[in-house]
Each structure stands twice: as C-alpha cells, then as structure tokens.
C-alpha positions as CSV (number, residue, x, y, z in Angstrom):
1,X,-24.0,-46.8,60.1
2,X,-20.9,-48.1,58.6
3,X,-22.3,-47.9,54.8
4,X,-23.7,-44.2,55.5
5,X,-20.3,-43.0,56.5
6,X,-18.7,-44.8,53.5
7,X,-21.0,-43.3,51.0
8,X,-21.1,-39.4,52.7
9,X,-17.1,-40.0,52.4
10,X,-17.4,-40.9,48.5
11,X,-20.3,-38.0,47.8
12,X,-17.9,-35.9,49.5
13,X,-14.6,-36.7,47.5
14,X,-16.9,-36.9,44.2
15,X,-18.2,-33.6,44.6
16,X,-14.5,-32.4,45.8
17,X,-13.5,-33.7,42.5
18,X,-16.2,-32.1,40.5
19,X,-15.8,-28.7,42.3
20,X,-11.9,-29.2,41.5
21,X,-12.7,-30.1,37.8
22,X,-15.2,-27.2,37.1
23,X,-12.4,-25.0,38.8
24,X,-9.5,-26.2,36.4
25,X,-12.3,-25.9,33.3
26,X,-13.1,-22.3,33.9
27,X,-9.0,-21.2,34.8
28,X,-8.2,-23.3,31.1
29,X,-11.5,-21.2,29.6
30,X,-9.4,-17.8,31.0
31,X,-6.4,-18.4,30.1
32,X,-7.7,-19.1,26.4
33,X,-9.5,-16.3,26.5
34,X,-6.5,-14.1,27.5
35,X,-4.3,-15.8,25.0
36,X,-7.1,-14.9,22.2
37,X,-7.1,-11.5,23.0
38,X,-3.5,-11.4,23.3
39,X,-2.9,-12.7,19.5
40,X,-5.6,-9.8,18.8
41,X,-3.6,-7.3,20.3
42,X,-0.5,-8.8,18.4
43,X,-2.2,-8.7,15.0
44,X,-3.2,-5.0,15.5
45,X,0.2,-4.3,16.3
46,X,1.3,-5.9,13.4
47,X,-1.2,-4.5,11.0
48,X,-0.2,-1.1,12.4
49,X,3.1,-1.6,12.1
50,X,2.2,-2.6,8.4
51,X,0.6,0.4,7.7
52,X,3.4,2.5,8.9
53,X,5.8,1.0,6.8
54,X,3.7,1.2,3.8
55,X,3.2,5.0,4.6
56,X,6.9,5.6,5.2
57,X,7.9,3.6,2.4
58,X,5.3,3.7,-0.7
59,X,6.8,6.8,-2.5
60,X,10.7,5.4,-2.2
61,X,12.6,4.3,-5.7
62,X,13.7,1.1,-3.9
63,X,11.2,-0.8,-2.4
64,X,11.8,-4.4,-0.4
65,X,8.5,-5.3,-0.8
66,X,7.4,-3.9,-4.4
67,X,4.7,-5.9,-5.6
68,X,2.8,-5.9,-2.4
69,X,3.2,-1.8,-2.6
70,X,1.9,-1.6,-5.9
71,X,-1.2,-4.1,-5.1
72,X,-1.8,-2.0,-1.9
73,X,-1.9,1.0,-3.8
74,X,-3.8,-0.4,-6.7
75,X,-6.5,-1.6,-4.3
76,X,-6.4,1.4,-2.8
77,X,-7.2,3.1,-5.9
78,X,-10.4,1.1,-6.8
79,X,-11.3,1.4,-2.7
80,X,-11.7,5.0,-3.4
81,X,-13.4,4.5,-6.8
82,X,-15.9,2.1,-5.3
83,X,-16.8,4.6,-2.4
84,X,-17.4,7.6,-4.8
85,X,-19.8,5.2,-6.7
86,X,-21.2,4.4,-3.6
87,X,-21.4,8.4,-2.5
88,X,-22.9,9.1,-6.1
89,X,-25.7,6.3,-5.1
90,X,-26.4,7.3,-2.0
91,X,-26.4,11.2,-2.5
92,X,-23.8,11.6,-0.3
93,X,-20.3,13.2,-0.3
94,X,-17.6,11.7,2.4
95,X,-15.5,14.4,4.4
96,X,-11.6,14.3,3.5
97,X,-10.6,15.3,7.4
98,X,-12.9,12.9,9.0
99,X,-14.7,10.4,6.6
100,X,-17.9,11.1,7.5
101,X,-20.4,10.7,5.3
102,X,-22.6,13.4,4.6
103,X,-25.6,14.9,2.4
104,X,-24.4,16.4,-0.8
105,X,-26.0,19.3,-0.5
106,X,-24.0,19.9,2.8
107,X,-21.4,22.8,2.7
108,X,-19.6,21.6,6.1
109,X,-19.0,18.6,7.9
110,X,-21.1,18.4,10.8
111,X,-19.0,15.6,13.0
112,X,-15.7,18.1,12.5
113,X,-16.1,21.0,11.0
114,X,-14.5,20.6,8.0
115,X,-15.3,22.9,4.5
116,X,-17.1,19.9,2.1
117,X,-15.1,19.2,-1.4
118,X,-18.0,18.8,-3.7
119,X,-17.8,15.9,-6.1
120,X,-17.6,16.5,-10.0
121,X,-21.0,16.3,-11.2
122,X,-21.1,12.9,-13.6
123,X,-23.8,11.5,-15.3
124,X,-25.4,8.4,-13.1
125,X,-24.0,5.6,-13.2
126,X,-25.5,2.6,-15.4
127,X,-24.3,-1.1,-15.0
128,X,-24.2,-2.8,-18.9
129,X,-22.8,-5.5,-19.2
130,X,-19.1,-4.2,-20.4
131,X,-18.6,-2.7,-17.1
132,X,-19.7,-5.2,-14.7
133,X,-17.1,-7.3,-17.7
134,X,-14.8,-4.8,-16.4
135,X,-14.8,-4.7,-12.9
136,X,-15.3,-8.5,-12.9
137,X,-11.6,-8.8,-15.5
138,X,-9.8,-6.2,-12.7
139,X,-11.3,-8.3,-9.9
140,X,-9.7,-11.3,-11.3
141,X,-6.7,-9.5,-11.8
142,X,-6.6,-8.6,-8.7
143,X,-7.0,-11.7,-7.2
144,X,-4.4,-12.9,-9.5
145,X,-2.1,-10.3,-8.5
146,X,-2.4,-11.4,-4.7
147,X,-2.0,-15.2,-5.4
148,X,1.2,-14.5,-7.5
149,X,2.6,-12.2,-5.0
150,X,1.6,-14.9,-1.9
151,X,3.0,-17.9,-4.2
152,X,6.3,-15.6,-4.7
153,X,6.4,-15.0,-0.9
154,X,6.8,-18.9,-0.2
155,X,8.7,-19.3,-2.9
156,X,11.4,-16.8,-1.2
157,X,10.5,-18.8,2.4
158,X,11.0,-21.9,0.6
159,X,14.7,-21.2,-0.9
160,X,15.4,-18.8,2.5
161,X,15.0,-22.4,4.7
162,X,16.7,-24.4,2.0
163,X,19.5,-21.9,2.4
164,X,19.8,-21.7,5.9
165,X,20.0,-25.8,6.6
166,X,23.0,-25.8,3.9
C-alpha cells in the first residue's frame, strides 16, 4: 500500500507543478500581450503626435526638422500624383471631404454628401520606357533622400552623446 500512496503523492505534486507551470505560461503570454498592445498604443500616439507637428509646423520659415519636412512633403506630393493615376485607371474620382472613392461620372459623394471636384480630362496614361526611367530616378531619390536624412539623424545622436559624456 506503501508504494500506491508514494506514487498518488508524486502524480499529485507533478500535476500541482504542471497546473502551476501552465498557470505562470499563460499570465507571461498576458502580460506580453498587454505589453504589445501597449507599445501599439505608444506608436500611434507618437505618429499622431508626429503628424500634428508636421501640420503645425510645415509652412514656418524656421524649421527644426527641415529635411524631414521637405521629404514629407515631397512624398506627399507624388502620394497624391500616384492616386490620381490610379483614379484615372480605375475611372474613379476620390472625394476631397471624405476620400472616398467614387465613379467619375458621379456628381456627389454618396458616403458624405459632398459636391464631386471633377478631374481635368488628360489623355490616358501610357508607361514607355522614359517614364517608368523617371519614376524609377525619383524613387531612388527618394530613397536617397531618406537614408541621408536617417544617416544625418545619428550623426546628430552620435556627436549629442559624445557631447553629453564630456
């Protein structure tokens, strides 16, 4: 009887152990979770905070962060280029109050209400190879742009760190 008590004892504290274990994995997978969607909500606040500052600031003489304003607004530019293009393709006009996409043949948004601004008529648009040379060139340059702009940011991180421990 001896050896059944001994081994109900251990299948007891074994399964205490496991129960214990399976209770510590699933707190360590909520608190992970939580912590996840806590840097989430951080980064929107931070991206928000961003795009505040970019609005409040874009049109000032003196700008701290110049470069990065004129990339943003440069990207911005060829953003809105790319999604007439796309408009043009698709036969569809997108609604300045709203941004909803909508038939070009429509006078007023249907999602708010809004009068339609109907696109300049241009001729369709044909891919040679000097354009797709072109976008490809400002797609570089872009790319360049935002490298340079990063490699100055460390740069300035770099001597602000080398200043600070002198």
């Amino acid at each position: 009887m001896e050896l059944f008590d001994k081994l109900g004892d251990t299948i007891v504290s074994v399964s205490k152990d496991a129960t214990q274990k399976a209770k510590d994995i699933s707190e360590l997978a909520r608190i992970r979770m939580e912590i996840h969607a806590k840097q989430d909500y951080i980064n929107k606040l931070y991206q928000e905070i961003g795009k505040m500052y970019f609005e409040a600031h874009k049109d000032d003489e003196q700008q701290e962060f110049e470069d990065e304003i004129t990339l943003l607004k440069d990207s911005l530019e060829v953003l809105a280029d790319l999604n007439r293009q796309k408009n043009q393709l698709k036969g569809t006009v997108q609604c300045t109050n709203c941004g909803q996409d909508m038939p070009s043949e429509a006078d007023y948004c249907s999602k708010c209400g809004s009068k339609l601004e109907k696109p300049v008529k241009e001729d369709p648009i044909k891919v040679d190879d000097c354009e797709a040379d072109d976008s490809e060139q400002a797609a570089e340059q872009t790319a360049d742009d935002s490298e340079n702009a990063e490699q100055a940011a460390v740069g300035e991180e770099v001597t602000q760190e080398t200043d600070s421990e002198e």
